[in-house]
KOLGU-4560 file (N, C-alpha, C; in nm, 3 decimals, padded with zeros to 5 digits):
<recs>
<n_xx: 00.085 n_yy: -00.118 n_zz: 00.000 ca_xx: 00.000 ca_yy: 00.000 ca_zz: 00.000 c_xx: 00.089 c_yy: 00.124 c_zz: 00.000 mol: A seq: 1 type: UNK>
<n_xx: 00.052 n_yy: 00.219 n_zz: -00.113 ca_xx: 00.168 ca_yy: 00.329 ca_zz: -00.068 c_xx: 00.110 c_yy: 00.434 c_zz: -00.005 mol: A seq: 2 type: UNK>
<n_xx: 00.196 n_yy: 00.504 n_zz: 00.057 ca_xx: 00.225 ca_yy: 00.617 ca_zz: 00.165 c_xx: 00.177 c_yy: 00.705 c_zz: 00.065 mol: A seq: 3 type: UNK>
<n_xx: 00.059 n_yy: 00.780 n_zz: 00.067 ca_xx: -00.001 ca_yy: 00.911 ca_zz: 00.012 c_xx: 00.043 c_yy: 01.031 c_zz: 00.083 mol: A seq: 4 type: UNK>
<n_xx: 00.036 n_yy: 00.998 n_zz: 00.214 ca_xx: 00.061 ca_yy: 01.126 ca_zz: 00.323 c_xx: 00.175 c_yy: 01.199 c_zz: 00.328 mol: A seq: 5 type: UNK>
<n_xx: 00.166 n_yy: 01.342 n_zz: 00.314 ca_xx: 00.299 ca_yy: 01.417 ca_zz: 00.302 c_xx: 00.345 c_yy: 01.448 c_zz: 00.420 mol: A seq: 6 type: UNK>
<n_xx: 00.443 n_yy: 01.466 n_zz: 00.428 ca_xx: 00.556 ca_yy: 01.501 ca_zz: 00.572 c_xx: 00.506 c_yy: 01.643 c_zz: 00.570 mol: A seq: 7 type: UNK>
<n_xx: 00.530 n_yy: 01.741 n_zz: 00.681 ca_xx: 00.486 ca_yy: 01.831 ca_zz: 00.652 c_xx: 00.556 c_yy: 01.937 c_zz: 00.613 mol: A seq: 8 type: UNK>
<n_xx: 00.709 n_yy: 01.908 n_zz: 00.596 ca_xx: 00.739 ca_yy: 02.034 ca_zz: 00.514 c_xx: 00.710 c_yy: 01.991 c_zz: 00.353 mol: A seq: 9 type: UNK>
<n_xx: 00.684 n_yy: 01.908 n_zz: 00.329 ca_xx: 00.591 ca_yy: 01.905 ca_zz: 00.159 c_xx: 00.493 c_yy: 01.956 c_zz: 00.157 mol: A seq: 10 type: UNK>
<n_xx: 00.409 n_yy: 01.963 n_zz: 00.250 ca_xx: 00.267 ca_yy: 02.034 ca_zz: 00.271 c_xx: 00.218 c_yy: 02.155 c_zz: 00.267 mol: A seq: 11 type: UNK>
<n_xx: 00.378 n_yy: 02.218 n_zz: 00.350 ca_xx: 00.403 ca_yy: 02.349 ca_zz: 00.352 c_xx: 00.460 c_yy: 02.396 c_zz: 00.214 mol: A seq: 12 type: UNK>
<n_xx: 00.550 n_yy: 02.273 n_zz: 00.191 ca_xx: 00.595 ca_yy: 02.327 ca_zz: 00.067 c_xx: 00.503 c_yy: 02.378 c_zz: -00.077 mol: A seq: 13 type: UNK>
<n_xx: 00.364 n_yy: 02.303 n_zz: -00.060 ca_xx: 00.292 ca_yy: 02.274 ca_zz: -00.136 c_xx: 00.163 c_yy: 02.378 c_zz: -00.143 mol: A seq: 14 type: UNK>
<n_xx: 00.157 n_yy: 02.442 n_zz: 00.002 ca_xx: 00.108 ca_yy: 02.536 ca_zz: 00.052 c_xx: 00.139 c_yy: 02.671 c_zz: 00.011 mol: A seq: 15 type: UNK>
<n_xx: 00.287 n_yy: 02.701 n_zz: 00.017 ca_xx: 00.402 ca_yy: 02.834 ca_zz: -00.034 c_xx: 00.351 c_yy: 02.822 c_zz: -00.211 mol: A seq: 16 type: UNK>
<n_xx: 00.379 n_yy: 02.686 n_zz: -00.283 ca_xx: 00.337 ca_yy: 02.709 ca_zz: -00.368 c_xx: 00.238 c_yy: 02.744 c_zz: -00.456 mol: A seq: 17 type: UNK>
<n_xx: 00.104 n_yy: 02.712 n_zz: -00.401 ca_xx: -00.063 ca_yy: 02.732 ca_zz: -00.415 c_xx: -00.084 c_yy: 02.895 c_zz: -00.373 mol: A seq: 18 type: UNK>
<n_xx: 00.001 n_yy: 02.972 n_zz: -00.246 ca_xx: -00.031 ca_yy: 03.101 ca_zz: -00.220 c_xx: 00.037 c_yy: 03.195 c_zz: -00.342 mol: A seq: 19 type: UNK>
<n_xx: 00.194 n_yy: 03.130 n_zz: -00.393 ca_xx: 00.242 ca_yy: 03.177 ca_zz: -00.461 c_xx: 00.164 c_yy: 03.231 c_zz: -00.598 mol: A seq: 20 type: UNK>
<n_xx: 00.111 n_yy: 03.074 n_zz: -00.600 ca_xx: 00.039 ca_yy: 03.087 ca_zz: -00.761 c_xx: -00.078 c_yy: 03.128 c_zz: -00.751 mol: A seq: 21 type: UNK>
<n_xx: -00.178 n_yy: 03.171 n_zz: -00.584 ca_xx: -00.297 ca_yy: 03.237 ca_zz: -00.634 c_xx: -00.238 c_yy: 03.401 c_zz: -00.609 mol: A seq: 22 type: UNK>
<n_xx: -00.127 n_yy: 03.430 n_zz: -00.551 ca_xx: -00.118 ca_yy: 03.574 ca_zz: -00.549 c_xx: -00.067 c_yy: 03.592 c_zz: -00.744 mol: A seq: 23 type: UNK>
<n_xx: 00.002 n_yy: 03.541 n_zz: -00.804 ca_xx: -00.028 ca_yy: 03.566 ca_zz: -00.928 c_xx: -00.123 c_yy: 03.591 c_zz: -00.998 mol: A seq: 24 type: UNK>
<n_xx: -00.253 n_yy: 03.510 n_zz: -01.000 ca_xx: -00.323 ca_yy: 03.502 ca_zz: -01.089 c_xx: -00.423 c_yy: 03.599 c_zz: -01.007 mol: A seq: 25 type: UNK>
<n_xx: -00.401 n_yy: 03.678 n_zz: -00.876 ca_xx: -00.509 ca_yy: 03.812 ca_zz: -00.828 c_xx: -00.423 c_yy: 03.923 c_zz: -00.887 mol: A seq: 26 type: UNK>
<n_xx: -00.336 n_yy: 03.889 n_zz: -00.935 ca_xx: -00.240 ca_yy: 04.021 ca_zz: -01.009 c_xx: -00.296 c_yy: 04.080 c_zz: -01.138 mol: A seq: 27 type: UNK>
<n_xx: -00.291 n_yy: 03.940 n_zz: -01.201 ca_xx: -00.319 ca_yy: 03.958 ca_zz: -01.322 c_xx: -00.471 c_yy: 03.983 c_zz: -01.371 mol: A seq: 28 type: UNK>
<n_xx: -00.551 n_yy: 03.932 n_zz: -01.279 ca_xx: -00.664 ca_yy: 03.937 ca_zz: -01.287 c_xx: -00.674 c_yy: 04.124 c_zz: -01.280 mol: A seq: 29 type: UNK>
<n_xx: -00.607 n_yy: 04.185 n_zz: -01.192 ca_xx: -00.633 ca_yy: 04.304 ca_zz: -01.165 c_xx: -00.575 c_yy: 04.381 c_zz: -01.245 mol: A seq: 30 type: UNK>
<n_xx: -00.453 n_yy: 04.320 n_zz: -01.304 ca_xx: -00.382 ca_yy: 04.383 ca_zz: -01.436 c_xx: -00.503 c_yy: 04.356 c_zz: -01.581 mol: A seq: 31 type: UNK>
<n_xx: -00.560 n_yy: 04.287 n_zz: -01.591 ca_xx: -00.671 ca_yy: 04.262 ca_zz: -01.681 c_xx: -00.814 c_yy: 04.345 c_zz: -01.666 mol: A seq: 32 type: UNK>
<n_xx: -00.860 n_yy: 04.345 n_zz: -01.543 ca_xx: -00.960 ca_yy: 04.472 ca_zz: -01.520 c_xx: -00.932 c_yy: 04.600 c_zz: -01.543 mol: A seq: 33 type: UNK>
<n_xx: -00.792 n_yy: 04.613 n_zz: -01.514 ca_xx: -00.770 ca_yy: 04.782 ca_zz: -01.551 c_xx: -00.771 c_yy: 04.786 c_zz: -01.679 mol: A seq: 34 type: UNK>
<n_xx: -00.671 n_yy: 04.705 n_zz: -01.792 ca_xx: -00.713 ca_yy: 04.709 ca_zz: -01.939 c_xx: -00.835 c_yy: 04.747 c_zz: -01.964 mol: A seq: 35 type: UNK>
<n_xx: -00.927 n_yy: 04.629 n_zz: -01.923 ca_xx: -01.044 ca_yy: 04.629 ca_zz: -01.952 c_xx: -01.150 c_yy: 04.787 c_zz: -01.940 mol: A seq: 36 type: UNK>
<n_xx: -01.091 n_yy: 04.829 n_zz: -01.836 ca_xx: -01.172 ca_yy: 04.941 ca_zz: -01.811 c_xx: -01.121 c_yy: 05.062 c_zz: -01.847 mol: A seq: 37 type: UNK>
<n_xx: -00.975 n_yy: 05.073 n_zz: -01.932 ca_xx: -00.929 ca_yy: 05.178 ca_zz: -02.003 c_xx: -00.983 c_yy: 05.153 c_zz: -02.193 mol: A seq: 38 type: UNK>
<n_xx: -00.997 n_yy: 05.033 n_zz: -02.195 ca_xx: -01.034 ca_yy: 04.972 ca_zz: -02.335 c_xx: -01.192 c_yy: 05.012 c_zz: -02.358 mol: A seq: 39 type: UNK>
<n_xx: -01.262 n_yy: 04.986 n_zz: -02.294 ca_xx: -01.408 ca_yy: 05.023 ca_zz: -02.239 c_xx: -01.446 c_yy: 05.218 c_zz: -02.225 mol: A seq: 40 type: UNK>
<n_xx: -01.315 n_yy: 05.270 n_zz: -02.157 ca_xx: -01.341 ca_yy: 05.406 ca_zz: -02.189 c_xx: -01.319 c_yy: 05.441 c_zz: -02.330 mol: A seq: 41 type: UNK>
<n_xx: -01.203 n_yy: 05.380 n_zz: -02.410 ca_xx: -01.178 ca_yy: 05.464 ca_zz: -02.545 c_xx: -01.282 c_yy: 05.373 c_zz: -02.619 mol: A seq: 42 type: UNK>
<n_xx: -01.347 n_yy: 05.276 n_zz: -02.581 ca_xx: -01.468 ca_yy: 05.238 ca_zz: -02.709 c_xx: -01.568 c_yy: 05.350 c_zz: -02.713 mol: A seq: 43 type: UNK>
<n_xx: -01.594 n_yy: 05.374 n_zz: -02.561 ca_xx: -01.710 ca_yy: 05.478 ca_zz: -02.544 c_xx: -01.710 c_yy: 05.617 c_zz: -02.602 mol: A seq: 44 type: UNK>
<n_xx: -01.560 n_yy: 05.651 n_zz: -02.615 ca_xx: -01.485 ca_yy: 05.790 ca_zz: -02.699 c_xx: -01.537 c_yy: 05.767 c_zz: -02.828 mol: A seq: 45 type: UNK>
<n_xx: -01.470 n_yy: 05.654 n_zz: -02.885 ca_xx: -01.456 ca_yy: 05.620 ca_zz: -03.021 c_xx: -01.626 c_yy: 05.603 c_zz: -03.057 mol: A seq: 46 type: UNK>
<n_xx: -01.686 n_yy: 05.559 n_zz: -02.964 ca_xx: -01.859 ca_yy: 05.576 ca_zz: -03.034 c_xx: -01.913 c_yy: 05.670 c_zz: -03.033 mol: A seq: 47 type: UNK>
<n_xx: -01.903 n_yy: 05.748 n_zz: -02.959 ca_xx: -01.947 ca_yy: 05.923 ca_zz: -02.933 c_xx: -01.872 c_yy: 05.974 c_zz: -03.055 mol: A seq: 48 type: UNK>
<n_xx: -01.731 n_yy: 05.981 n_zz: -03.062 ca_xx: -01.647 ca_yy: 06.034 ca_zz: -03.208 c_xx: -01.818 c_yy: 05.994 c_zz: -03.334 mol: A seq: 49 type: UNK>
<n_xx: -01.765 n_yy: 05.853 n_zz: -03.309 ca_xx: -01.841 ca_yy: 05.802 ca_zz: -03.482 c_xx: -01.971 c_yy: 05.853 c_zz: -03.476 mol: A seq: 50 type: UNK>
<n_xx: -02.057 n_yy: 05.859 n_zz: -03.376 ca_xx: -02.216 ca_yy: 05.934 ca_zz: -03.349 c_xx: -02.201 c_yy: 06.044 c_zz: -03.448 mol: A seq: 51 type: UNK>
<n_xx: -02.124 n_yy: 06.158 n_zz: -03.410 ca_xx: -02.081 ca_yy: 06.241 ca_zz: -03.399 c_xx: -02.076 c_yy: 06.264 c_zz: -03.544 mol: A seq: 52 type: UNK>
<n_xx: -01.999 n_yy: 06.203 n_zz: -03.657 ca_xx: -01.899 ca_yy: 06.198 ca_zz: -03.777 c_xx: -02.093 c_yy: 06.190 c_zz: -03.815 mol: A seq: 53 type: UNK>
<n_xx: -02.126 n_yy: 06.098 n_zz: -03.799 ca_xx: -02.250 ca_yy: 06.034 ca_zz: -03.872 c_xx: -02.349 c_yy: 06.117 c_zz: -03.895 mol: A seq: 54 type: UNK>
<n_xx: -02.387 n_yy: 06.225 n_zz: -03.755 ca_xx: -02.475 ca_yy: 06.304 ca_zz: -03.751 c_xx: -02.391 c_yy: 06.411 c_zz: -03.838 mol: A seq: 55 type: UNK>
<n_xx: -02.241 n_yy: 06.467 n_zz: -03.859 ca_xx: -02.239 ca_yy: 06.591 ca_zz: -03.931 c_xx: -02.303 c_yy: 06.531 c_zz: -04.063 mol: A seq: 56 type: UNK>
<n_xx: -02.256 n_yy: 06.380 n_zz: -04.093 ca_xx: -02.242 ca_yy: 06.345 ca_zz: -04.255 c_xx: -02.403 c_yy: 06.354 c_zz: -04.298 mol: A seq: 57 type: UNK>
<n_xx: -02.516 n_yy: 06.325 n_zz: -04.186 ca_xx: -02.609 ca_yy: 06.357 ca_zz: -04.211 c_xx: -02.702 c_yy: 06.485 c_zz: -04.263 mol: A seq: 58 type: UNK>
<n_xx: -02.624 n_yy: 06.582 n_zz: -04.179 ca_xx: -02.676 ca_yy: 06.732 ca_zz: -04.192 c_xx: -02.566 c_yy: 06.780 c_zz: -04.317 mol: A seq: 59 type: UNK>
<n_xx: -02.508 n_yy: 06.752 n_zz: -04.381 ca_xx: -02.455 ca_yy: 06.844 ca_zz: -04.495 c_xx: -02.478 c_yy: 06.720 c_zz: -04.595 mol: A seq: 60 type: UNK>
<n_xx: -02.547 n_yy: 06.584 n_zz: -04.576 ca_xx: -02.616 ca_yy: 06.529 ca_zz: -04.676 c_xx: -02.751 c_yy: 06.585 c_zz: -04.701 mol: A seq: 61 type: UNK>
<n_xx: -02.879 n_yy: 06.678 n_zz: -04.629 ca_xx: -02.932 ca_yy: 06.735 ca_zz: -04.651 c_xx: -02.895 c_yy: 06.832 c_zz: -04.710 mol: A seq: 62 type: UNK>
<n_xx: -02.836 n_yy: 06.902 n_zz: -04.692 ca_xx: -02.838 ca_yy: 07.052 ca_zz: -04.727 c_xx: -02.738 c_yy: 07.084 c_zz: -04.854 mol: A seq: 63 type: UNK>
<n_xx: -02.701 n_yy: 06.913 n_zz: -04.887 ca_xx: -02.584 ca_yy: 06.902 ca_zz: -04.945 c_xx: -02.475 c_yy: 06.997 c_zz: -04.945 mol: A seq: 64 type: UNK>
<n_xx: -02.472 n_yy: 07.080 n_zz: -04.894 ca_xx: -02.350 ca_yy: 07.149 ca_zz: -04.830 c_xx: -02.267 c_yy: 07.209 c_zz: -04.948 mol: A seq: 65 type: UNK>
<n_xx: -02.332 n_yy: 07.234 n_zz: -05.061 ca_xx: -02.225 ca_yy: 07.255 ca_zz: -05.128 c_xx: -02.175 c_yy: 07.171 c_zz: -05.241 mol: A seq: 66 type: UNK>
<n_xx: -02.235 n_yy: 07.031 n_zz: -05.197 ca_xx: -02.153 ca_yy: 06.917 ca_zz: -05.333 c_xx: -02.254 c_yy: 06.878 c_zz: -05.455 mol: A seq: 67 type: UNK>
<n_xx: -02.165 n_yy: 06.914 n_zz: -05.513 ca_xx: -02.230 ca_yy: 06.884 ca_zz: -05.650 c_xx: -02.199 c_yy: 06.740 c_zz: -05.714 mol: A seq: 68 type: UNK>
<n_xx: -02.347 n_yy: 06.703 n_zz: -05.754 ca_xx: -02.328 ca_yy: 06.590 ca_zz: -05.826 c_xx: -02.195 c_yy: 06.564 c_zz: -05.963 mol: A seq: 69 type: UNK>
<n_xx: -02.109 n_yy: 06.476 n_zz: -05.971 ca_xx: -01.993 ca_yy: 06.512 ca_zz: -06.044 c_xx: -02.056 c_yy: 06.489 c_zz: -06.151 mol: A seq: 70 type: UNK>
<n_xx: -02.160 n_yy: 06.409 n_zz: -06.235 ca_xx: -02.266 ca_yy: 06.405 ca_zz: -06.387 c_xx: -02.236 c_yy: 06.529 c_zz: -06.407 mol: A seq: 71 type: UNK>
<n_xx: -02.248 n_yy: 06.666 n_zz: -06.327 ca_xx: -02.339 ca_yy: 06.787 ca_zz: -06.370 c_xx: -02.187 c_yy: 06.871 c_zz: -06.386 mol: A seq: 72 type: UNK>
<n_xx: -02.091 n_yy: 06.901 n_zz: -06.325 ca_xx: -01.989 ca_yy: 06.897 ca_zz: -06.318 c_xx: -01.890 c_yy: 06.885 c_zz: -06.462 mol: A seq: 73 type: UNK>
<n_xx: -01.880 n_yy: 07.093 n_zz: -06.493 ca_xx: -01.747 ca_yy: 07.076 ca_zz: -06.617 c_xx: -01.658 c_yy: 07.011 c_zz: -06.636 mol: A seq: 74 type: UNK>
<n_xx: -01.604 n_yy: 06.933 n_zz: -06.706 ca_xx: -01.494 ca_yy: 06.890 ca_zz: -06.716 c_xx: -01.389 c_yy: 07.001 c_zz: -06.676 mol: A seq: 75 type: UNK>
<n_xx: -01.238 n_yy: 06.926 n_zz: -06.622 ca_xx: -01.162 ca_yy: 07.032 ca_zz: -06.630 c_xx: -01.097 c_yy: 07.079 c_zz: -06.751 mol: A seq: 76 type: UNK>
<n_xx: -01.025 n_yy: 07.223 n_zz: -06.750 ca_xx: -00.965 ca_yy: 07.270 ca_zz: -06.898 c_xx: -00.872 c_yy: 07.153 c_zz: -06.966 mol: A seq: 77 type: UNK>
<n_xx: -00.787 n_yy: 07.074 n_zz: -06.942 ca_xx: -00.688 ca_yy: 07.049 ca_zz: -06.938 c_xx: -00.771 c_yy: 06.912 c_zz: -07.042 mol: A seq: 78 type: UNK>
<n_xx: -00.897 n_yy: 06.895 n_zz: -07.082 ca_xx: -00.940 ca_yy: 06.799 ca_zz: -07.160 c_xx: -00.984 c_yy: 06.826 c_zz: -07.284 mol: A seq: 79 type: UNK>
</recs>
């Protein structure tokens, strides 16, 4: 029958190593939330930006702003 039972500086040893490896992975976890929540602010920028782009492209697509259909549009001299 074999001996399963650890002596106890294996236990400890085994112990050091399990605290070791969960203080890592609360690191990273917290190194990953902050990403997350700087990544999360510039999406929210970047959708307000594009809102933004969409509604001007809207209002000088009414009013066409100025642009002329290129059909209607002289050729230049140089043809």
């Amino acid at each position: 029958m074999p001996n399963n039972e650890n002596t106890a500086p294996e236990q400890q040893e085994r112990i050091n190593e399990l605290e070791s490896r969960l203080a890592f992975l609360e690191n990273t976890v917290d190194d990953l939330n902050s990403e997350l929540a700087e990544l999360s602010q510039q999406f929210t920028l970047a959708k307000r930006a594009m809102q933004m782009m969409h509604q001007k492209l809207e209002q000088m697509g009414g009013d066409q702003a100025g642009i002329k259909n290129p059909a209607d549009e002289t050729p230049p001299p140089h043809y």
